[in-house]
Each structure stands twice: as structure tokens, then as C-alpha cells.
DRENDO-1510 file (C-alpha; in Angstrom, 1 decimal, always signed):
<recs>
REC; n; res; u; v; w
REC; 1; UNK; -14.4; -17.9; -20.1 .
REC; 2; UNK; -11.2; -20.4; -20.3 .
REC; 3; UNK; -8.1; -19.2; -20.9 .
REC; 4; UNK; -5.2; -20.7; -22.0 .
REC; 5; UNK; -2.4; -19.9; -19.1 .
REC; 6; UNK; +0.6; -19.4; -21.7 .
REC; 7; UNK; -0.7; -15.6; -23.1 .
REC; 8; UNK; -1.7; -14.8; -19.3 .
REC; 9; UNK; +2.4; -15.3; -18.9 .
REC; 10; UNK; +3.5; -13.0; -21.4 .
REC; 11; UNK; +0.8; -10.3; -20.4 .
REC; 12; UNK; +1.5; -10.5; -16.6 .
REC; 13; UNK; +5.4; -10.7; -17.7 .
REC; 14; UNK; +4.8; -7.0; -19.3 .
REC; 15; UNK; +3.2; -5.9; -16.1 .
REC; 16; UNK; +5.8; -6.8; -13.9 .
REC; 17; UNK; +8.7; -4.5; -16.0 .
REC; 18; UNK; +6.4; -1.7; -14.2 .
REC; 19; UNK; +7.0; -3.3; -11.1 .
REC; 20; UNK; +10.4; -4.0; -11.6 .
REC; 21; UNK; +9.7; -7.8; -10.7 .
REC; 22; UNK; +9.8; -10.9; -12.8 .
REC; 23; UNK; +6.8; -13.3; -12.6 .
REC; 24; UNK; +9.0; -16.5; -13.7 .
REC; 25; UNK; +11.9; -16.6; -11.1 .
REC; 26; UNK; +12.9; -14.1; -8.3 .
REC; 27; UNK; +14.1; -10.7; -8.6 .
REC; 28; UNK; +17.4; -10.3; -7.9 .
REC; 29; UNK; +17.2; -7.0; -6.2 .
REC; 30; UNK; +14.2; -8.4; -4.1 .
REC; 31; UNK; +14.0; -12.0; -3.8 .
REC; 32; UNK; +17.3; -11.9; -2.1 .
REC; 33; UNK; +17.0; -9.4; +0.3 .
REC; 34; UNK; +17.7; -10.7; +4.0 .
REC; 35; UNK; +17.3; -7.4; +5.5 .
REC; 36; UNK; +16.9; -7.6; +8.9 .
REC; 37; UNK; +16.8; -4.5; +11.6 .
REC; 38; UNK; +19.2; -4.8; +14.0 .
REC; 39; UNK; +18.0; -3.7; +17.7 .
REC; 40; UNK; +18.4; +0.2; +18.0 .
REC; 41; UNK; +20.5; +0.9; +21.3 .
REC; 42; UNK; +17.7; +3.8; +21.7 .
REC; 43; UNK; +14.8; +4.3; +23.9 .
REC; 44; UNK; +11.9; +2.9; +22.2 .
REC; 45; UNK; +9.5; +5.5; +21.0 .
REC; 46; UNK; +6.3; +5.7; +22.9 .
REC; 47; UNK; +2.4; +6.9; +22.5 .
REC; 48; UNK; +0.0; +5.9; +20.3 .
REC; 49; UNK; +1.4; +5.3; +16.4 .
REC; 50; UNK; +4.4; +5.5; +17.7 .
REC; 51; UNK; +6.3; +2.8; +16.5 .
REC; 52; UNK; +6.2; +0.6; +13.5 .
REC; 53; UNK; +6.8; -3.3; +12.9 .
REC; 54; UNK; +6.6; -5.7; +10.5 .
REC; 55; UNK; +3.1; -8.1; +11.2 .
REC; 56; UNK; +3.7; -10.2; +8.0 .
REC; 57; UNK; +6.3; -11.2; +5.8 .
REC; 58; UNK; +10.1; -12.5; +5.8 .
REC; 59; UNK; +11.0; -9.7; +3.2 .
REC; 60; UNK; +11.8; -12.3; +0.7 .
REC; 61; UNK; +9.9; -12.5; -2.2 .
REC; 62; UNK; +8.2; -16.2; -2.7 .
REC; 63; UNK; +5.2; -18.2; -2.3 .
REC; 64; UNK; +5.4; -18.6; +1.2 .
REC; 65; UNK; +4.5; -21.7; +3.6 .
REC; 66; UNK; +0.9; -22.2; +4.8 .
REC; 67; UNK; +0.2; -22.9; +8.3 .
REC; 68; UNK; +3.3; -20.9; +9.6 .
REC; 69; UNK; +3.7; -18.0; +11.8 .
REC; 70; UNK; +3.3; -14.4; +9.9 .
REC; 71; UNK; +7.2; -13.5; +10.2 .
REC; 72; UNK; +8.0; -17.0; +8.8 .
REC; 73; UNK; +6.2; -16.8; +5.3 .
REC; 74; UNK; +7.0; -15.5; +1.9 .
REC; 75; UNK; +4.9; -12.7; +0.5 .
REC; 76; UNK; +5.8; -11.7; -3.2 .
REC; 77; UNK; +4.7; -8.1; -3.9 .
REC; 78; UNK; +1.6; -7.9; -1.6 .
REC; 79; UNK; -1.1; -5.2; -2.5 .
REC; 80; UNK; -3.6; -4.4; +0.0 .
REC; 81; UNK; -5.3; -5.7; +3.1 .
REC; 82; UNK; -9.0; -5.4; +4.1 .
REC; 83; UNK; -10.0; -6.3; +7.6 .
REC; 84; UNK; -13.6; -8.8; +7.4 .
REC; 85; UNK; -16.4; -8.8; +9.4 .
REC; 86; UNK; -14.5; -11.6; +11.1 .
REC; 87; UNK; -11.6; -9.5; +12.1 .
REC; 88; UNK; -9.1; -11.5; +10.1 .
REC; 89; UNK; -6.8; -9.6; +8.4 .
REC; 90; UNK; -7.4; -10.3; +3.9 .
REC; 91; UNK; -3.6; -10.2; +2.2 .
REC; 92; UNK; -3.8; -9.9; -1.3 .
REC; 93; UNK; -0.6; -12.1; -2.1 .
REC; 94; UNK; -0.2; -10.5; -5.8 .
REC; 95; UNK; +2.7; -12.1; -7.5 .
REC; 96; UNK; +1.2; -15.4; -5.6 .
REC; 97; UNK; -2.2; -15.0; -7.6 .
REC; 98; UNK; -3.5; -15.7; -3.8 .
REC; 99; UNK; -5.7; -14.0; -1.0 .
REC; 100; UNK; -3.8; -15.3; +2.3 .
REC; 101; UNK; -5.6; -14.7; +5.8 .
REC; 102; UNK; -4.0; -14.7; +9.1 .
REC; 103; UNK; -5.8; -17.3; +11.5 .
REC; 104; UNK; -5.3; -17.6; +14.9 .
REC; 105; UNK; -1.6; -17.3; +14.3 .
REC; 106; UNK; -1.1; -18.9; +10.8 .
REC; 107; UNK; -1.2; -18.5; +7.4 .
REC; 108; UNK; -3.6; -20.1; +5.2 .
REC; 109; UNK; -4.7; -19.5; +1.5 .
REC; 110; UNK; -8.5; -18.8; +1.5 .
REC; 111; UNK; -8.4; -18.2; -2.6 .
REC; 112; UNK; -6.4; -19.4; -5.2 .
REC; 113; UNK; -4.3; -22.0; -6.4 .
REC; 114; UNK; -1.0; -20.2; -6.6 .
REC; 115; UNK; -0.7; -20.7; -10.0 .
REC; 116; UNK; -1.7; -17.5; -12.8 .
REC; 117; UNK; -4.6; -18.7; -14.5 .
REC; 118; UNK; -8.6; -17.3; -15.3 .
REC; 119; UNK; -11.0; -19.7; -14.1 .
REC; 120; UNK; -14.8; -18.4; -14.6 .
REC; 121; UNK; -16.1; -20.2; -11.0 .
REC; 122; UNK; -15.8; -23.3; -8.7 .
REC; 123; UNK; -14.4; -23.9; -5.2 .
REC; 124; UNK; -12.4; -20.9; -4.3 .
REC; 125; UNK; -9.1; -22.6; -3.2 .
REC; 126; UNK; -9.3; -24.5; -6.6 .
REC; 127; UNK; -9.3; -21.3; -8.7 .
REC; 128; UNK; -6.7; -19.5; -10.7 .
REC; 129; UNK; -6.5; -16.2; -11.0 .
REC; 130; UNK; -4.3; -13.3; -12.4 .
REC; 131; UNK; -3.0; -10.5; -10.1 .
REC; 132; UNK; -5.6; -10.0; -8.1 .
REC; 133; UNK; -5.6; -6.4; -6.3 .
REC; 134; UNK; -8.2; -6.0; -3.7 .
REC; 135; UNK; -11.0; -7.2; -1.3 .
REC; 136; UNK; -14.1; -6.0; +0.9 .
REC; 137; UNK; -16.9; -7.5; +2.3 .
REC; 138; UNK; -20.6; -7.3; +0.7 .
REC; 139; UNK; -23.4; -6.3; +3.6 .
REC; 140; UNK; -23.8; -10.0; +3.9 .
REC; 141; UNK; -20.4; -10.8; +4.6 .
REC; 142; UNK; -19.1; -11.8; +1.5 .
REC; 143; UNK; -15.6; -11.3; +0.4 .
REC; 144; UNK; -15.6; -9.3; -3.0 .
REC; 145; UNK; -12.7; -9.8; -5.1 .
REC; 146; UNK; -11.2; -7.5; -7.3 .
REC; 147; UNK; -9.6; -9.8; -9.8 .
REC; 148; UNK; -7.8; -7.8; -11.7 .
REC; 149; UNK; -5.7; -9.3; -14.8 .
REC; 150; UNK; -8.9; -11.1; -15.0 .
REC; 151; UNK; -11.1; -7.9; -15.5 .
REC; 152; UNK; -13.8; -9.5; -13.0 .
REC; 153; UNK; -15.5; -8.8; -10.0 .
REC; 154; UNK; -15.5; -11.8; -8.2 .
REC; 155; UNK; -17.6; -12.7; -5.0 .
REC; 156; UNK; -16.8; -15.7; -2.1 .
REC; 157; UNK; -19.6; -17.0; -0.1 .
REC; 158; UNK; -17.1; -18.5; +2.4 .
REC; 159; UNK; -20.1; -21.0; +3.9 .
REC; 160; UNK; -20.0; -23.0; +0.9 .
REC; 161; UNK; -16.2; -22.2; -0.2 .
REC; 162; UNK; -17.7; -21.0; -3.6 .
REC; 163; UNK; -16.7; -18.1; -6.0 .
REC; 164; UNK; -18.3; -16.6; -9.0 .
REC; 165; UNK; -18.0; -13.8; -10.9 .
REC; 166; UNK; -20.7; -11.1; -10.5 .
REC; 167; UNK; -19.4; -8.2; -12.7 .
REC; 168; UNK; -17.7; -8.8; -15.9 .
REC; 169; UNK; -16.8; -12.0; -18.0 .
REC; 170; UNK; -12.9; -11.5; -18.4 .
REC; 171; UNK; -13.1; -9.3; -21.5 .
REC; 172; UNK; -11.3; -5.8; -21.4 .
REC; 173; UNK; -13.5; -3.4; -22.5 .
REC; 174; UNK; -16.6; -0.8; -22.0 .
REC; 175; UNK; -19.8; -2.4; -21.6 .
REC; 176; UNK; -23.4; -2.4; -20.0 .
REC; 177; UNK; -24.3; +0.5; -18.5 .
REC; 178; UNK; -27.8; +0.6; -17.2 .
REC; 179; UNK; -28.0; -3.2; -17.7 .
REC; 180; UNK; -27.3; -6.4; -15.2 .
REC; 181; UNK; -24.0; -5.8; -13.7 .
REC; 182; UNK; -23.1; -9.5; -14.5 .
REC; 183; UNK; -24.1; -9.0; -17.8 .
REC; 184; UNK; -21.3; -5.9; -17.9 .
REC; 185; UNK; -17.6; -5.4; -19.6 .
REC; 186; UNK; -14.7; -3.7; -16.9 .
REC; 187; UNK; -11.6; -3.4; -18.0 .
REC; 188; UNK; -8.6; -4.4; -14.9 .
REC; 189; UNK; -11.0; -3.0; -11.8 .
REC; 190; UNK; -8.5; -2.2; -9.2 .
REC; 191; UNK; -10.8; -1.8; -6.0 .
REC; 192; UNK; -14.7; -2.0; -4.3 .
REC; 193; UNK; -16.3; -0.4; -2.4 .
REC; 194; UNK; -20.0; -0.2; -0.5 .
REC; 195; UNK; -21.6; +2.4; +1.0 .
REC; 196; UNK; -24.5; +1.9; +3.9 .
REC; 197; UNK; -27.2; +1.6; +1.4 .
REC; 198; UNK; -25.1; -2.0; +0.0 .
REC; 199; UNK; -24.2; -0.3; -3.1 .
REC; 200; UNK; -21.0; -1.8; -4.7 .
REC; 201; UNK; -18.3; +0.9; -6.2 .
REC; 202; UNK; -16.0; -0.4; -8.6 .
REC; 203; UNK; -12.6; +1.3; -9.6 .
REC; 204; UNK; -12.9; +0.7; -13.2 .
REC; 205; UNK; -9.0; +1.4; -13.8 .
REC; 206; UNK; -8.7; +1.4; -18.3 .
REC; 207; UNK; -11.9; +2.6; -18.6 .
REC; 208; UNK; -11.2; +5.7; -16.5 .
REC; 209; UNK; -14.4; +5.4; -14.5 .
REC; 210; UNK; -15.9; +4.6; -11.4 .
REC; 211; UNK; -18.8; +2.4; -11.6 .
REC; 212; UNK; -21.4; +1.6; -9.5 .
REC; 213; UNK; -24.0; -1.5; -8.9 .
REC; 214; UNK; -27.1; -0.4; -7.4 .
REC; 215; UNK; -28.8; -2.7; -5.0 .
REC; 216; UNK; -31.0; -4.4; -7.7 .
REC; 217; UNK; -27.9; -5.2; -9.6 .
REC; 218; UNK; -28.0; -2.7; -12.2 .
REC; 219; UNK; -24.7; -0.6; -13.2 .
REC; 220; UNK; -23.8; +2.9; -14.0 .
REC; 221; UNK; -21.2; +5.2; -14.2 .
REC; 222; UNK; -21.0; +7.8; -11.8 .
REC; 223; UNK; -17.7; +9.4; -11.7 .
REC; 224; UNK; -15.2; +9.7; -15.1 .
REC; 225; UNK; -15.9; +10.0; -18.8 .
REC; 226; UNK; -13.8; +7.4; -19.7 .
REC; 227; UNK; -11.4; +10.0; -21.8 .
REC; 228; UNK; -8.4; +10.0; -19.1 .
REC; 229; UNK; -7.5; +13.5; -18.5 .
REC; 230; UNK; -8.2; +15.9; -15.7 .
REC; 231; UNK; -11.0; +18.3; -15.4 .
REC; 232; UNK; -14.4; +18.7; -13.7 .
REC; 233; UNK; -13.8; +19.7; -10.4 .
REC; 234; UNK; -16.7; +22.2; -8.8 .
REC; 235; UNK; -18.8; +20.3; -11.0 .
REC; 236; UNK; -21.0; +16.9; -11.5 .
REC; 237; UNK; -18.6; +13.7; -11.3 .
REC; 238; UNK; -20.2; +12.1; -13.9 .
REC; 239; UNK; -19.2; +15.0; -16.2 .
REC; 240; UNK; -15.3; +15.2; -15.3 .
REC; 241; UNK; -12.4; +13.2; -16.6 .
REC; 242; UNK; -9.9; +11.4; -13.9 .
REC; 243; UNK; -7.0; +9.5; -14.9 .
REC; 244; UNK; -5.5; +6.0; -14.4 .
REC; 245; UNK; -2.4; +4.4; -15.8 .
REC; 246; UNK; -3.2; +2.4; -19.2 .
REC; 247; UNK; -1.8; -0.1; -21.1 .
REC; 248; UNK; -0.8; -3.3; -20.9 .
REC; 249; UNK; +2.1; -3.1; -18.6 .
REC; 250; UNK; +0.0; -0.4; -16.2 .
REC; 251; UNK; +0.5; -0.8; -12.7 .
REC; 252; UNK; -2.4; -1.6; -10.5 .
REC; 253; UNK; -3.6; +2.1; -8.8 .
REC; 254; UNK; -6.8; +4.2; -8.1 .
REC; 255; UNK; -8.2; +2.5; -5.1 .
REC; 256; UNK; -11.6; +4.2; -3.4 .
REC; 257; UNK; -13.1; +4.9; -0.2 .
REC; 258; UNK; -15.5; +5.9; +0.8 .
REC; 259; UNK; -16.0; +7.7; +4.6 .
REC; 260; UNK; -18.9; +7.7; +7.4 .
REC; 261; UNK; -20.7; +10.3; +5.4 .
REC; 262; UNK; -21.0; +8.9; +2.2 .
REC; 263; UNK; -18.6; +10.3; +0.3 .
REC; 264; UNK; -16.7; +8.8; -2.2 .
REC; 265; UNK; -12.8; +9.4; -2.2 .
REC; 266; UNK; -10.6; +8.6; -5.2 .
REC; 267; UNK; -6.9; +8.5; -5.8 .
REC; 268; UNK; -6.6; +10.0; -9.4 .
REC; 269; UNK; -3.6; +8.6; -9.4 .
REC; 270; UNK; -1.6; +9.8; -13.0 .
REC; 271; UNK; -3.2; +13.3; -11.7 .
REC; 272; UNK; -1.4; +13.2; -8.6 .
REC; 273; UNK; -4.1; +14.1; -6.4 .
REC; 274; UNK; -7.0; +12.9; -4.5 .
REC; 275; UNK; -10.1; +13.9; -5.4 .
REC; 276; UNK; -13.8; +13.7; -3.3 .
REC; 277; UNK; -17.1; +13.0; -4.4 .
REC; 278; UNK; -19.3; +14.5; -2.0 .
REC; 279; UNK; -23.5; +12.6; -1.9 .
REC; 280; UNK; -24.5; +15.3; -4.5 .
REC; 281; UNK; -22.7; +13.8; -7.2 .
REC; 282; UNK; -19.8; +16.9; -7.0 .
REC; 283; UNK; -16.3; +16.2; -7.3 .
REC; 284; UNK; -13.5; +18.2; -5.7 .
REC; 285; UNK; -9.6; +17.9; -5.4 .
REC; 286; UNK; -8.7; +17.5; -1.5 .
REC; 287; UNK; -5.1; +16.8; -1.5 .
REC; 288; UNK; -2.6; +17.2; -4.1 .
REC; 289; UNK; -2.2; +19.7; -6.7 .
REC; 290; UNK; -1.2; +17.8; -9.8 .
REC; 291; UNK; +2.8; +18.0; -10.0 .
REC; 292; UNK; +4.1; +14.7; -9.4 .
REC; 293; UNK; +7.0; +15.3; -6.6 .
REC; 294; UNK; +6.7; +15.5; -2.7 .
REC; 295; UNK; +6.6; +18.8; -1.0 .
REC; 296; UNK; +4.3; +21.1; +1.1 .
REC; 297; UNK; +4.3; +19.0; +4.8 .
REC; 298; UNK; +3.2; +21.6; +6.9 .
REC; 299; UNK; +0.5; +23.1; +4.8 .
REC; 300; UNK; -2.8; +22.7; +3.2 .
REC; 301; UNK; -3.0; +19.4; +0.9 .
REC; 302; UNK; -4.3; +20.9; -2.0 .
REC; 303; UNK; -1.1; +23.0; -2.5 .
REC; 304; UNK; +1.4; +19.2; -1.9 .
REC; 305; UNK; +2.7; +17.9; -4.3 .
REC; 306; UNK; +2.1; +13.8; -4.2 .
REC; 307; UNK; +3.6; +11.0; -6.5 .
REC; 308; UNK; +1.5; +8.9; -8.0 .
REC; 309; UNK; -1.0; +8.0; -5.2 .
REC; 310; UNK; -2.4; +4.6; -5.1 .
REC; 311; UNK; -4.8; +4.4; -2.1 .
REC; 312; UNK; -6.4; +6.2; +0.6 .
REC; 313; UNK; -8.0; +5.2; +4.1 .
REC; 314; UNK; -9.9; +7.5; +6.5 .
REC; 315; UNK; -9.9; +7.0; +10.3 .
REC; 316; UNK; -12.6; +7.4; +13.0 .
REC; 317; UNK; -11.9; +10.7; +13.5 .
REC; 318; UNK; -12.1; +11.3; +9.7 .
REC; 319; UNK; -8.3; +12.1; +8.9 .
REC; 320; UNK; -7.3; +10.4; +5.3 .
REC; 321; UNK; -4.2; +8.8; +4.3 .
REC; 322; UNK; -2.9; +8.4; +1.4 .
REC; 323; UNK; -0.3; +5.7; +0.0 .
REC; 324; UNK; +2.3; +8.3; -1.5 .
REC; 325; UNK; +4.1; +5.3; -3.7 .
REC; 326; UNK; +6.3; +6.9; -5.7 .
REC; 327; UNK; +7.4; +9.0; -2.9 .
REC; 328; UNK; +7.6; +5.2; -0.6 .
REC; 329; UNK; +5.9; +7.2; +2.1 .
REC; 330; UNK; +2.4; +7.6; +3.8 .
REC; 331; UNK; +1.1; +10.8; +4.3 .
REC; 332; UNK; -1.9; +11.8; +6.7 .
REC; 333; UNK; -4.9; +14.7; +5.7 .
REC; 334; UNK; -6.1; +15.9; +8.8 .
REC; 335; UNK; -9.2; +17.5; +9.3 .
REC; 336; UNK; -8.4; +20.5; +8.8 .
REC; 337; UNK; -6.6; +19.9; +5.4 .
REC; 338; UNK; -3.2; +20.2; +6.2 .
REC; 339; UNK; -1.1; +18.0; +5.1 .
REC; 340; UNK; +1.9; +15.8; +7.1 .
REC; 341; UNK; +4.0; +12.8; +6.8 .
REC; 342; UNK; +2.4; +9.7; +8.8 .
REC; 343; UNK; +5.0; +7.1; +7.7 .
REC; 344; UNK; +8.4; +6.8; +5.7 .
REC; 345; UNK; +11.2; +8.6; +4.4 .
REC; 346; UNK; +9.5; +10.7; +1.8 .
REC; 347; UNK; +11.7; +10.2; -1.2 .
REC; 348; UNK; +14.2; +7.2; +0.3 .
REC; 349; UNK; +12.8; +4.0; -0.8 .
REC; 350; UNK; +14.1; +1.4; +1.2 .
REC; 351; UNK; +13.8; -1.1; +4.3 .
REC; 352; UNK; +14.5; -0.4; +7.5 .
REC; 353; UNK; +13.2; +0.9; +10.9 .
REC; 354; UNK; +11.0; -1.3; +12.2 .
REC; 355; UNK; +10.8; -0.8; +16.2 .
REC; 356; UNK; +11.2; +2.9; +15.8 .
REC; 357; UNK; +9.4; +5.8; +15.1 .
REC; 358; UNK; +7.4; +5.1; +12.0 .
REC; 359; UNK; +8.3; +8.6; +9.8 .
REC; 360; UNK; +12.3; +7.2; +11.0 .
REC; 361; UNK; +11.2; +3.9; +9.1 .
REC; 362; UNK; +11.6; +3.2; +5.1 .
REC; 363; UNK; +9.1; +1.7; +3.1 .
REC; 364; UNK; +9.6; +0.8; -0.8 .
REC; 365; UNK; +6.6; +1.9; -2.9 .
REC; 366; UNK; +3.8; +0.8; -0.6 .
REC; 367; UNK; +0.5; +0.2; -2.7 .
REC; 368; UNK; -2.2; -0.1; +0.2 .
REC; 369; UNK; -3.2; +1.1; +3.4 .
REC; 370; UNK; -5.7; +0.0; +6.0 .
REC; 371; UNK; -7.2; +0.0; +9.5 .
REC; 372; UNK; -8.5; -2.5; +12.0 .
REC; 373; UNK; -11.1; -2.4; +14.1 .
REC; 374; UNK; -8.8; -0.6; +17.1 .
REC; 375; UNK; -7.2; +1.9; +14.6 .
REC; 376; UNK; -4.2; +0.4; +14.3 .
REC; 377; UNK; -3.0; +1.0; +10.8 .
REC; 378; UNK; -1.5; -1.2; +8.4 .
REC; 379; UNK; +0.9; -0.7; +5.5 .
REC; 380; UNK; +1.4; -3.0; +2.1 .
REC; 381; UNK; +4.8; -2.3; +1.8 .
REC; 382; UNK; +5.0; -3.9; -1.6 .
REC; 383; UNK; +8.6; -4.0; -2.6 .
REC; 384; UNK; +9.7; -5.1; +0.9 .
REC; 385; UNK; +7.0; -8.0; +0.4 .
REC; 386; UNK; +5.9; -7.5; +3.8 .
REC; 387; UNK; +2.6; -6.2; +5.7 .
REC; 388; UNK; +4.0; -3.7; +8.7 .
REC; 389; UNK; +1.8; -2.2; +11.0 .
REC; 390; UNK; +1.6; +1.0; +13.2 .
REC; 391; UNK; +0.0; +0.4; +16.5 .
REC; 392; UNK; -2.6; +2.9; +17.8 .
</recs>
């Protein structure tokens, strides 16, 4: 479906007041930053996630050169990474309407134009799309593209530089279940996800459901009743009620995961927690207790208090992280549910930090997290518009 780019304007316009950004021109507060950390006359900190450094990003908001070095570029409120099959690290370049790749040193654009628009398929680099949020990799390799403004699941096959859309035809509503996924309505989905079996989960952000598209392309609800609210836990999924931000000017949130053992992890985010899904269909809160504030480092995670959470990642050794971003800090879930502070002054948005101990650092509303392949861990750090990473 063709739109017309002018309304896109005035609808991502009233997304970015959330943001606090403006999608015609700079920001003032952020397009102008030149923050840069001045050498610490410290030891350097030591061991493994020790310290923390930027990996992309000036700190200036804009479009940002192709073909330069990753601390040369422009990022303008980045989102998310995802690591493919390739090992390339996936930047969702958000207020750029782009997905950027690092390459043997250099940037390159690998979707997108640059320019807002909603184009239904074609070559990827060739397309225009609206805010797009997220990105992971079909069992075949293919990148699968959350295109959110959009409301589209989109899907690259990167041997023939192709995209299409595979779930949803742009319009923002409820539609299809136990039909042909490409035949279904989702309404600004935020995130995907596969489990081992190839089935694709889809955050389902305004419809306040998490979707999924079984391997013979069929979709379902499985978690949500699509009444935002909070209730259900002990009980089937399916049956409870979670709770995303609405509304036109909502901010992109409630990302998913899902762990070795097949669970399925959300971040409810307007509940302020995290909630778990376990392979019976039963949902459970596993961090947060519904006050939106920070406290309770130190103790178990279902009696912390977390702000707005955005998205989660687990590690090898099954420790989730969340992506605290109201609080502009990370915070770490470790097996034994207690809850700690990985990354970030809890509280103190800001930039600074980087060659020091990564909980010395500050970040500014960070919407995603990520790890590599060697467990180092990455950071969106959104309204720093730069990627910084934690070494392992």
C-alpha cells in the first residue's frame, strides 16, 4: 500500500515529542552535543565487563556518512542491534529510517533510503520506511524487520537484495488470527523473535499482544488479550492482559526474547516489569514489581522497582538484562533472581564514562541491548546516538 510521505511527517512528528527529538531539523539539546570524555588520570579498570566504550557513533545526531569508520558517523536515535548469522553487527538507525551494518570497518546502509516513507516491496536499499525498530534473523538467514511506523513485518533475502512484507499490509489494526500471517493486520510491532522450532514471535505493541507465526505460516495469539492492563500471572498467557504504551505519539517498547529453553520473555513495559512465559503457555512476573521508580539492587527482582523497561537479553549463563530506560541504566537478573545494576547511573541521564567502569558510566534512555557471539554486550544508548559496548 502507497502512501503519501506528507501524513507519515506529521504522524512521526507526534512521535518524536515522546522522544523529545524533532524529525525535521536537529534537536538542540542533542544534535549539538560534542561531548567527548576526556582521559581519566585513573588506573583503568580491569576483568571481564569491566570497562565500557563507545563502538559506534560521534554522539551527534544526523544521517551519518557511509563508508566511514564507526566513531566518525552520525547515528540519530538508534534502537537496537542484533548480531546475524554473519557476525555483523544490525544498527537500527531510527530517526534515519535505515538499518546500517558495520563491515570490515565501515558503515554501509543495508535497508533504506534514508528518507520516511512506506514502500510495500522492491530492492531493499531502494525502500522507504518509517521508524523502523528491530531485526533478527529467520532459520534461513534472513533478516526480519520490524518496520514499525509501517505496522509490517518485513523480511530481506540479502542474496537477491530483496524485501517484502510477510506479516501485515500497513494498516493499524487487529486482524487474522488463525489465517495466513501475510494475510494478517499488526498494529506498530516493535520486535521478533524465533524459537528452535523456526517459529516467528511478534511484539504486537497497540494491540497489546504477542503473536505468533507457526511454521506453516499461520498466526495466533499466544500471550495478551489485547485490553492493556495487568493481570494473569500463575495462569495461561493467552488469558492475561500486558500492557504497552498507545497512541499515536507512543514510544517504541516491549521487545521479547526468548532463552535456550524456550521460554518466552517480555518487557511489559507500562507495567514496569518483566514477565516470563514458560513452554506450558504460563506467564509469570520475574523482575519488577509494578511501581515505576528504581530501587531494590541487592535483592530479589520481583520486589525492584524498574522504569519503563524496554528490552531484555539473556546471556550464556542464563542471567537477563534488562534496558531500565527511564531510569538510563542497565540492570542484570542473575540466576538466582536477585537483582543488580550492570550499567549506568541509575537515575542520572547523561553521557559520560566511557574507558571506565561501566556502572561509573552514563547513559541517556537506552532502548536496546544485545550480545555477540563472545558475550560482549552492547548498549543502544539512544539519546547519546551512539552504540557503546561492554567487553567480556
Amino acid at each position: 500500500m502507497k502512501t503519501p510521505v506528507q501524513p507519515f511527517l506529521r504522524f512521526a512528528f507526534v512521535v518524536s515529542l515522546v522522544l523529545g527529538i524533532a524529525v525535521c531539523g536537529d534537536s538542540p539539546t542533542d544534535a549539538d552535543r560534542t561531548d567527548v570524555d576526556e582521559p581519566a588520570d585513573v588506573d583503568e579498570p580491569t576483568g571481564p565487563y569491566a570497562v565500557i566504550t563507545t563502538f559506534v557513533g560521534t554522539g551527534q545526531a544526523g544521517k551519518g556518512d557511509e563508508g566511514v569508520g564507526p566513531l566518525e558517523t552520525q547515528l540519530y536515535l538508534p534502537q537496537d542491534l542484533t548480531f546475524g548469522p554473519d557476525g555483523l553487527p544490525y544498527i537500527l538507525d531510527w530517526n534515519n529510517h535505515r538499518v546500517r551494518v558495520l563491515d570490515n570497518g565501515l558503515m554501509r546502509t543495508v535497508i533504506g533510503t534514508g528518507e520516511l516513507g512506506d514502500s510495500p516491496a522492491g530492492v531493499a536499499l531502494e525502500v522507504g520506511l518509517n521508524h523502523p525498530t528491530h531485526v533478527s534473523f529467520d532459520p534461513l538467514g534472513r533478516l526480519v524487520l520490524s518496520a514499525w511506523h509501517n505496522s509490517k513485518i518485513m523480511r530481506v533475502d540479502f542474496t537477491t537484495g530483496q524485501i517484502e512484507p510477510i506479516v501485515g499490509n500497513g494498516t493499524r489494526l487487529f486482524r487474522g488470527d488463525g489465517g495466513p500471517a501475510i494475510d494478517a493486520w499488526v498494529n506498530l510491532p516493535t520486535a521478533t523473535a524465533f524459537d528452535a522450532a523456526g517459529r516467528m514471535y511478534i511484539s504486537d505493541q497497540e494491540n497489546q499482544r504477542i503473536r505468533m507465526v507457526d511454521t506453516n505460516g499461520i498466526i495466533s495469539t499466544v500471550v495478551g488479550t489485547g485490553v492493556p492492563g495487568f493481570s494473569g500471572d500463575g495462569g495461561p498467557a493467552v488469558a492475561a492482559q500486558i500492557f504497552a504504551p498507545v497512541g499515536q505519539a507512543a514510544a517504541p517498547t516491549s521487545h521479547i526474547e526468548i532463552d535456550s529453553e524456550g521460554n518466552l520473555y517480555l518487557a511489559d513495559t507500562s507495567n514496569n516489569r518483566i514477565r516470563k512465559i514458560d513452554t506450558d503457555g504460563i506467564i509469570n512476573t520475574v523482575a519488577g514489581n509494578g511501581v515505576a521508580a528504581f530501587s531494590g539492587d541487592g535483592g530479589l527482582a520481583t520486589d525492584a522497582s524498574l522504569n519503563f523497561p524496554i528490552d531484555i537479553a539473556i546471556d550464556a549463563e542464563g542471567n537477563l538484562f534488562i534496558a531500565d530506560h527511564s531510569n538510563s541504566c542497565i540492570r542484570k537478573v542473575d540466576t538466582s533472581g536477585n537483582i543488580t545494576t550492570f550499567a549506568g547511573q541509575c537515575g542520572n541521564p547523561g553521557y559520560e564514562g566511557d574507558g571506565g567502569h561501566p556502572t561509573e558510566a552514563r547513559l541517556d534512555r537506552p532502548y536496546g541491548i544485545a550480545f555477540d557471539s563472545e558475550g560482549n554486550f552492547y548498549i543502544a544508548d539512544t539519546h547519546n546516538h551512539r552504540i557503546r559496548v561492554i567487553r567480556r
